[in-house]
C-alpha positions in Angstrom: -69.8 103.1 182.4 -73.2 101.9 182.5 -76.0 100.8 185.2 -77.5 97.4 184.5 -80.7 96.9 186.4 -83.6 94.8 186.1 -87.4 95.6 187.2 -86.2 98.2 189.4 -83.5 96.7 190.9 -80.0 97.0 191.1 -77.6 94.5 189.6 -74.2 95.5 188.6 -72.3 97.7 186.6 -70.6 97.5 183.0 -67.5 99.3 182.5 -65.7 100.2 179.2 -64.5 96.9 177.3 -67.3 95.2 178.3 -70.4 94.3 175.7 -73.9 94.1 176.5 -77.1 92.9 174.0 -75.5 90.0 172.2 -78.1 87.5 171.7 -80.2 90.2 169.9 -77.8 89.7 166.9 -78.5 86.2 166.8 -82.4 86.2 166.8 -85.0 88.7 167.5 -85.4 88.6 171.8 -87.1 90.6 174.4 -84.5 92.7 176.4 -83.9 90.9 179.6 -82.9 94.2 181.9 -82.5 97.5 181.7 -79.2 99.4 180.6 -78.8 102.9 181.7 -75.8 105.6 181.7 -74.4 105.2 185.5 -75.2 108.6 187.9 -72.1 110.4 189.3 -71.3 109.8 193.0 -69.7 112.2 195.4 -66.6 113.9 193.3 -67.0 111.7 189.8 -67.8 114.2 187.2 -70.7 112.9 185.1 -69.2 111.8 181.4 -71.1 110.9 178.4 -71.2 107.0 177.4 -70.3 106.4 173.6 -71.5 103.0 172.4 -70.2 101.1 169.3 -73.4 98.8 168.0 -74.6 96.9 165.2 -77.6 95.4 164.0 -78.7 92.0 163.6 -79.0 92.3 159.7 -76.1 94.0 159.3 -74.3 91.3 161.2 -75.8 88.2 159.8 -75.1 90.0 156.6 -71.2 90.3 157.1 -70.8 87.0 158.5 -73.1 85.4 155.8 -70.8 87.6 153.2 -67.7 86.9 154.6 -68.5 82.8 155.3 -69.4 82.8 151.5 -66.5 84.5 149.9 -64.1 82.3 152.0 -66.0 79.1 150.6 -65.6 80.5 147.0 -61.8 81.2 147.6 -61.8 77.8 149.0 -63.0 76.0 146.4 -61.5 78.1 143.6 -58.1 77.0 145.1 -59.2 73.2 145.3 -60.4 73.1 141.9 -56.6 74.2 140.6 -55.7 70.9 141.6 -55.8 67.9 139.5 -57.0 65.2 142.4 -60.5 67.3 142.9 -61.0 69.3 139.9 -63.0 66.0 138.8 -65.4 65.9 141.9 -68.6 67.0 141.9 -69.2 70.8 142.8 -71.0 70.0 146.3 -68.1 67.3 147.6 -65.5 70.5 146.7 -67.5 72.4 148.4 -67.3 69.8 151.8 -63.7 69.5 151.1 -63.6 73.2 151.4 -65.2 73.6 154.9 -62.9 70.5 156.0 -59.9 72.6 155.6 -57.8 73.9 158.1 -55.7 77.0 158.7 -52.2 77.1 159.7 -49.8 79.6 160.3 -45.8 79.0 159.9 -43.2 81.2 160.7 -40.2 82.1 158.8 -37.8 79.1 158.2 -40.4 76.7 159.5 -40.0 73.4 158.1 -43.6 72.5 156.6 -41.8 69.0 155.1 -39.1 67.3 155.6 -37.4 65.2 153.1 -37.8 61.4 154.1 -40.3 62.0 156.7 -43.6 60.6 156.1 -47.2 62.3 155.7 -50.5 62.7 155.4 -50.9 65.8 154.9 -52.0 68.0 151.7 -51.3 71.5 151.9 -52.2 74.9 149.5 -50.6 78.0 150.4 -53.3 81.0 151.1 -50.5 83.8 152.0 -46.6 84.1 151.6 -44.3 81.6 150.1 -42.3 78.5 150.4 -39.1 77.2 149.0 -38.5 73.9 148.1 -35.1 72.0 148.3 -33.9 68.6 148.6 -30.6 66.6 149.3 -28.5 64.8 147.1 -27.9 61.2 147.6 -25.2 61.2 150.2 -24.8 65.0 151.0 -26.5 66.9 153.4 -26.6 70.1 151.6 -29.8 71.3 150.6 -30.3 72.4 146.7 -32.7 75.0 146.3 -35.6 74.0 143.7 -37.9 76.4 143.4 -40.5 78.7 145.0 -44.1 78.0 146.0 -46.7 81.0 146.1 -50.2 81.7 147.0 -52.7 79.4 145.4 -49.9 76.8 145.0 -50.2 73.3 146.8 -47.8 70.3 147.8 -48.4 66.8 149.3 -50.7 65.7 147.3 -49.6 62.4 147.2 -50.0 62.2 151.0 -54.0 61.7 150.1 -53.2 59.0 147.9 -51.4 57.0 150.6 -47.8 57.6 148.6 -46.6 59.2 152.4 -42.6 59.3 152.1 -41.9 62.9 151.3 -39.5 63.3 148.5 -38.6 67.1 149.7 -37.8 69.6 152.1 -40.7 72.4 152.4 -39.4 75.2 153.9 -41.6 79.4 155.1 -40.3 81.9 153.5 -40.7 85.6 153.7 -40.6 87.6 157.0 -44.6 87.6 157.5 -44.7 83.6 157.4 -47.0 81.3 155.6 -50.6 80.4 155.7 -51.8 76.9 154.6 -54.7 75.4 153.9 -54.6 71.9 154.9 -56.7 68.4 155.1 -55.5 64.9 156.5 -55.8 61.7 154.7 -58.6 60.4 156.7 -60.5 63.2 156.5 -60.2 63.5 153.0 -61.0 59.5 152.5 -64.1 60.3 154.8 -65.5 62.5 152.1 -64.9 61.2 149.0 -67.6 58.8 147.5 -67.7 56.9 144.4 -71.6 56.6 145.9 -74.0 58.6 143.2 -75.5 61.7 144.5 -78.2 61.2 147.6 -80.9 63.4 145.7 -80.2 60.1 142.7 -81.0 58.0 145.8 -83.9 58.7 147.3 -85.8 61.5 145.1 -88.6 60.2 143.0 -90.2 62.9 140.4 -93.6 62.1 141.9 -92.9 63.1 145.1 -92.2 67.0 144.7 -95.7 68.2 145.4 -98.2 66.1 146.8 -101.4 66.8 145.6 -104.2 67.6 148.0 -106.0 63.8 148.4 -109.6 63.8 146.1 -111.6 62.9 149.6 -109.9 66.7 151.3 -110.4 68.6 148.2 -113.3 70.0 149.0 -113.4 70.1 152.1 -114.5 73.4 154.1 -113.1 75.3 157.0 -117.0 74.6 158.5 -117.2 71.3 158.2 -114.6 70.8 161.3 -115.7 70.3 164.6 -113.1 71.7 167.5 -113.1 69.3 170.1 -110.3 70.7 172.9 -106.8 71.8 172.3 -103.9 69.7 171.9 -100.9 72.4 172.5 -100.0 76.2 172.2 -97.6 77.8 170.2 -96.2 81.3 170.1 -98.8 82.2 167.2 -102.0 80.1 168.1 -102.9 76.5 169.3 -103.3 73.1 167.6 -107.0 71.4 168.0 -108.4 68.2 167.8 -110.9 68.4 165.1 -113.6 65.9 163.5 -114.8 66.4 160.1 -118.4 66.8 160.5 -120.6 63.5 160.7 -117.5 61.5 160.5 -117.2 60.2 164.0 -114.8 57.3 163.0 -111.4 59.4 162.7 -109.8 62.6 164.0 -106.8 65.1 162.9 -104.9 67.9 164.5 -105.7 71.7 163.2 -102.8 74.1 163.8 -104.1 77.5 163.7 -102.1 80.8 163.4 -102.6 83.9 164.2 -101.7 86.5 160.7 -101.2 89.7 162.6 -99.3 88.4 165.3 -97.1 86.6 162.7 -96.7 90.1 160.9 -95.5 91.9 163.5 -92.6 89.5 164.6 -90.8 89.8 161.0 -90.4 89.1 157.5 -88.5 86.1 158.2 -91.4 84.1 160.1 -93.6 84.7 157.7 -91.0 82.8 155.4 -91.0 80.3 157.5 -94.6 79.4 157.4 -94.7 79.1 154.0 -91.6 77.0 153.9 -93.1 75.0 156.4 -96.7 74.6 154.3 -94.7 74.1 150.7 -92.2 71.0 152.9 -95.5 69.9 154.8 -97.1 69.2 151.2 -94.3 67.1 149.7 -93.3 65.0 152.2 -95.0 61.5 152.7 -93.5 59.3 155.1 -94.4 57.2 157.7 -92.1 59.1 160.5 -93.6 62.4 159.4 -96.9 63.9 160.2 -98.6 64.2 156.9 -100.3 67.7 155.9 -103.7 67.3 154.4 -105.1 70.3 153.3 -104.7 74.1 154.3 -107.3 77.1 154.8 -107.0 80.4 155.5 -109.7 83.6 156.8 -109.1 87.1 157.6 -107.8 86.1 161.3 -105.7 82.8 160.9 -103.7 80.5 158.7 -105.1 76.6 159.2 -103.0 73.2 158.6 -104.9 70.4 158.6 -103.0 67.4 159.9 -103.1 63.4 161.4 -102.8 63.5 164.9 -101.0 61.4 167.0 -102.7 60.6 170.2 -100.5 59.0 172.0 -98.9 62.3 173.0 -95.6 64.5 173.4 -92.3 62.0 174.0 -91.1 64.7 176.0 -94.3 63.7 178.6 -93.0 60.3 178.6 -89.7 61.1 179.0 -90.7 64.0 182.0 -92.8 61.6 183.9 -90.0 58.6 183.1 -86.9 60.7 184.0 -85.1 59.2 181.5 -85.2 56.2 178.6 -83.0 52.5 179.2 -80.5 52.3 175.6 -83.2 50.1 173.7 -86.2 52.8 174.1 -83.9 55.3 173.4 -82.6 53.0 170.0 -86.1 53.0 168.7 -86.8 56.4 169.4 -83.6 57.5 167.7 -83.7 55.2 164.7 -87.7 56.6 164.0 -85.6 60.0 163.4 -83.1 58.6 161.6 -85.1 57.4 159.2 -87.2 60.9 159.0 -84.2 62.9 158.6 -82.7 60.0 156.0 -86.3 61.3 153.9 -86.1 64.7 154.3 -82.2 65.1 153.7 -82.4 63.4 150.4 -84.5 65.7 149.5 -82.6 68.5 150.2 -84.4 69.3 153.4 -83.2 70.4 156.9 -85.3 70.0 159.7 -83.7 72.7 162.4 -85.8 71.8 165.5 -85.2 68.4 166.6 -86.3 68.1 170.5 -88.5 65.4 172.2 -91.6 68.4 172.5 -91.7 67.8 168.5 -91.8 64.0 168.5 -95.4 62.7 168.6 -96.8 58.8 169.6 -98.8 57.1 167.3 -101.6 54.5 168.5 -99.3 52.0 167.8 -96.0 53.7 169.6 -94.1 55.0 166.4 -93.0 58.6 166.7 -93.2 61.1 164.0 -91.9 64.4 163.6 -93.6 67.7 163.6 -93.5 71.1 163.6 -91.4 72.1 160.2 -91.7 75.9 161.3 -88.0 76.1 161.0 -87.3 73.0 158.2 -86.0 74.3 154.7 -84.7 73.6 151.5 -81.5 73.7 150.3 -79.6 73.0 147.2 -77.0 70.5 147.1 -74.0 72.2 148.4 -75.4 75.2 149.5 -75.6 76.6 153.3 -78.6 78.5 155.0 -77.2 81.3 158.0 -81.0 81.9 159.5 -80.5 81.4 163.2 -83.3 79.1 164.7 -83.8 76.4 167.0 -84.3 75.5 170.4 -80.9 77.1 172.3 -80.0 73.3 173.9 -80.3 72.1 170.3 -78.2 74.5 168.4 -74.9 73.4 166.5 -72.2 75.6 167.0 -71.8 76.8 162.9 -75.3 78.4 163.8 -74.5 80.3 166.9 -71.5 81.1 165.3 -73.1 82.3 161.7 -70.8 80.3 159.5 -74.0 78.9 157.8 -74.9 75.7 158.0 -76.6 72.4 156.3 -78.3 68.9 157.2 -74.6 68.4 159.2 -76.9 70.6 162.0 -79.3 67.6 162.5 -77.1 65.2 163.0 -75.6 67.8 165.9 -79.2 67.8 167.4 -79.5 64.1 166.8 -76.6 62.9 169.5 -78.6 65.8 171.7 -81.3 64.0 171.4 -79.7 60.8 173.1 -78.4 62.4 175.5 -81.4 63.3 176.6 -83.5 60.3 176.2 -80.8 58.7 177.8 -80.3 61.0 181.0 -83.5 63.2 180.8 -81.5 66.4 180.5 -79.8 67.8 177.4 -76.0 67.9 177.9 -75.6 71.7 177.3 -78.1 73.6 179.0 -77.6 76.9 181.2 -79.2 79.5 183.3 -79.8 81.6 180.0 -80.1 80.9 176.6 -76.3 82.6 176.1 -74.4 81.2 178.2 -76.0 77.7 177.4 -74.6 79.0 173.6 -71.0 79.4 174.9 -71.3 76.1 177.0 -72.3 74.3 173.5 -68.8 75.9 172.1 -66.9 74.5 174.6 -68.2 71.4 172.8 -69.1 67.8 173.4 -66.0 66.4 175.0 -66.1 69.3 178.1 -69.7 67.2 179.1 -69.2 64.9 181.8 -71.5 61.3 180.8 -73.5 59.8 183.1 -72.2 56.2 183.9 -75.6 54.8 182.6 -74.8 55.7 179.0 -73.1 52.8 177.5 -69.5 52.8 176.1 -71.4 52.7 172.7 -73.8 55.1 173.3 -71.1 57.5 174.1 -69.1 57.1 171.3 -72.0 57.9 168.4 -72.9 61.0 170.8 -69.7 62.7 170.6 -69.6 61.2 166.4 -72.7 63.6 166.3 -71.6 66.1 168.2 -68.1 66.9 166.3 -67.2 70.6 165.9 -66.4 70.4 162.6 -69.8 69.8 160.7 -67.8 67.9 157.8 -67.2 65.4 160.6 -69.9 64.5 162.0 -71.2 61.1 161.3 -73.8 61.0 158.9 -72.5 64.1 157.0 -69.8 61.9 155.4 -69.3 59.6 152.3 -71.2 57.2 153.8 -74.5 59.4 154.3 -76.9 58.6 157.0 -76.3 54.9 156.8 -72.7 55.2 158.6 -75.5 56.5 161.8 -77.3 52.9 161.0 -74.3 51.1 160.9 -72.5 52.3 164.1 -72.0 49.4 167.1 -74.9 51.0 169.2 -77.0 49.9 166.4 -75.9 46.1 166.1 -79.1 43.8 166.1 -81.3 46.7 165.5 -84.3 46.0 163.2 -84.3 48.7 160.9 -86.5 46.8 158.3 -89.4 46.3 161.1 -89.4 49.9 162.2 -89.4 51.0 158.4 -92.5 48.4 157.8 -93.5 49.2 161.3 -94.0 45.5 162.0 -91.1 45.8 165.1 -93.3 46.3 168.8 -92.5 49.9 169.9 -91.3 49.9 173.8 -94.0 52.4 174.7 -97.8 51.7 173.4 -99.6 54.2 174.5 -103.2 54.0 175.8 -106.1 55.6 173.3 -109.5 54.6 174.0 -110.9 56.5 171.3 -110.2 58.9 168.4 -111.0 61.7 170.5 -109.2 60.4 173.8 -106.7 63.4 174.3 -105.3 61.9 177.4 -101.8 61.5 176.7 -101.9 65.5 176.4 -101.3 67.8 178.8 -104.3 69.9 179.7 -104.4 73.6 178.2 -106.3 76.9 179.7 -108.9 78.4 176.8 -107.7 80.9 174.7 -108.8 84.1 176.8 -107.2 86.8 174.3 -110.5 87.0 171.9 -110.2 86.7 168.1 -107.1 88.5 167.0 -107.5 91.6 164.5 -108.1 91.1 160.9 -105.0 91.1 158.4 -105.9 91.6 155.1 -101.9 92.6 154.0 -102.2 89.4 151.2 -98.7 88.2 152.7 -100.3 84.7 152.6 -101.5 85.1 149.1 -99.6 81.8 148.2 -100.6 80.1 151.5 
């Protein structure tokens, strides 16, 4: 038995069974109280305490193994079959994780002869025999046995439904079966060319650094104040030296501090640098040129004074359904950018949405955004814990499926002002978010509409979420809560935003909340060369 206590004080006690320490295997955390082996009282004898632990990496690493030799198996068995061993490699690959697993027992009839289906199945463990009747007789013929890596039903995806025979477990330890539906299976497949074919143009890969920033100098920029704080430094408002007529943001970072959290951050900030410098969009805050010294990393960037949407939204309470539309379909069309490029954002929240002058919003902060190959799954844990799809929490990697997640977060919020799973701490708000969507009660003053692409977002299953499916991002476009919306006016950004902010002046940092200076001093020198590439 153990004592837990925290800053002195006593709070309960943890007896055998019972597991302590279990968000530090999802993301590096400071310990939030203090574990210590329990003192004897009166006649208990003191005992040892013996522990079973495990790291984070060697967690992440088995879950990450085992998730990627169950999609290999997977897909090895679906490409044994004639309907998919045609499809491309990454819709096998959703097919895959659409699959279900179910367990029959011995004598368990999987079919019946005559019934009707629509159902596919493949075997994973044990056997199955097949019979069927003969035209006025009920006696079963036996036809033949089924083993592991065979299938049945395929017709049933086809829409041919009327089962021609019986399906029956055999063997004393049951059956297993891997199986999919009709409709999810219709849901997946697209005769729609590849979304990289769609949206990629060969230009776009790396966006060279623009001929009026190329030489531009760390000492030709002018801090003005600071626009927000971050775990490794602040953003400024900056002026390029006798250029009073425009302004940009500077986010500075702090090189030691990010080498002494871990190898993985520092990945992410050149992820975040290489994504920055390829993406030009509208609904994205565009990267103009980076520096770097002995003490800090520096990204150049527009600024967007009209503020944080999360300050609207705090000093609004919440957003009526056509703010909230507007808001929502800015994203949509940030996310339908990055995703056909084969990026994933990963921190969606209304603190990373900025105002324009003219009321647009744009996304920022790509600290946690990366790229993926088509098909493929990432199982870093990041995020904001409100935000977080379950496959993350749960390591079974994940894709751009965990955007659409955070998207119907998102409008919940705008639409209420809260997030609907949020708890005292960031675990149990994790196991609230695996409860999942339909355990949240909605406000009345989400519409019937609004509530239905919500929980579309928010489905378990990443396969089914909408936006993930054979329609893309445009089945999120097309959804009734988006009837009459003007998607061509945002995109030309001719439509009037709800919310115009108020900015006097390129240097009016109003819309921002005020920030204390920087009291630490200059950080040490780090002259490792992690950021050679930087």
């Amino acid at each position: 038995m153990v004592e837990v206590s925290k800053e002195g004080k006593f709070l309960h006690n943890l007896s055998p069974g019972k597991v302590f320490g279990e968000l530090a295997i999802l993301y590096n955390c400071k310990r939030t109280a203090t574990i210590k082996d329990r003192l004897p009282f009166d006649d208990l004898a003191a005992t040892d305490c013996r522990l079973w632990a495990i790291e984070r990496q060697c967690f992440q690493t088995i879950m990450m193994r085992t998730g990627l030799i169950r999609q290999a198996e997977y897909t090895a068995f679906l490409k044994s079959v004639p309907t998919f061993k045609s499809l491309p490699e990454h819709t096998i690959i959703k097919i895959a994780d659409s699959l279900d697993e179910i367990h029959y027992r011995q004598g368990d009839y999987i079919i019946r002869q005559g019934g009707r289906g629509d159902t596919f199945f493949i075997i994973c463990k044990g056997q199955v025999r097949v019979t069927m009747k003969q035209a006025g007789s009920n006696e079963e013929k036996f036809i033949r046995n089924l083993f592991k890596g065979d299938f049945f039903g395929e017709k049933a995806l086809q829409g041919e439904d009327v089962r021609t025979a019986n399906i029956i477990a055999d063997g004393k330890e049951g059956v297993r079966c891997l199986v999919i539906d009709r409709d999810t299976f219709n849901q997946l497949i697209s005769s729609l060319p590849d979304i990289k074919t769609r949206y990629v143009d060969e230009n776009a890969n790396r966006r060279k650094v623009l001929p009026e920033f190329a030489n531009l100098k760390l000492g030709d920029l002018r801090v003005l104040t600071t626009l927000g704080v971050g775990g490794f430094g602040r953003v400024e408002l900056v002026q390029i030296a006798n250029d009073p007529s425009r302004s940009f943001a500077l986010k500075q970072m702090k090189k030691a501090q990010v080498l002494i959290v871990e190898t993985r951050q520092q990945q992410h900030i050149m992820s975040e640098k290489e994504i920055m410098e390829e993406c030009d969009c509208d609904f994205i805050v565009k990267l103009y040129r980076t520096f770097k010294d002995n003490k800090y990393l520096y990204m150049l960037m527009g600024c967007c004074l009209g503020g944080e949407l999360w300050t609207i939204l705090r000093d609004r309470g919440n957003f009526d359904d056509a703010t909230t539309r507007f808001y929502t379909g800015c994203v949509i069309l940030a996310f339908e950018y990055l995703h056909g490029r084969g990026i994933i954002y990963r921190d969606l929240k209304p603190e990373n949405l900025l105002l324009d002058t003219k009321g647009y919003v744009k996304l920022v902060d790509f600290g946690f955004a990366k790229k993926l190959q088509m098909g493929r799954k990432t199982w870093t844990f990041c995020g904001t814990p409100e935000y977080v799809a379950p496959e993350v929490i749960l390591n079974k990697g994940h894709d751009i499926s965990a955007d659409y997640w955070s998207l119907g977060v998102l409008m919940f919020e705008l639409l209420t002002g809260t997030p609907p799973f949020t708890g005292p701490d960031p675990m149990r708000t994790y196991n609230i978010i695996l409860k999942g969507i339909d355990a949240i009660e909605f406000p009345r003053n989400i519409t019937r509409n609004a509530t239905a692409l919500i929980k579309k977002l928010c489905r378990e299953n990443p396969s089914e979420r909408l936006g993930y499916q054979k329609g893309g991002i445009k089945d999120i476009q097309k959804h009734k809560w988006f009837d009459g919306f003007n998607w061509e006016g945002v995109l030309n950004r001719s439509l009037n935003p709800p919310i115009v902010p108020q900015v006097r002046s390129v240097t009016d940092t109003t819309n921002f909340d005020p920030y204390p200076p920087d009291t630490d001093g200059p950080p040490p020198d780090d002259l490792s060369g992690w950021d050679i590439d930087f």
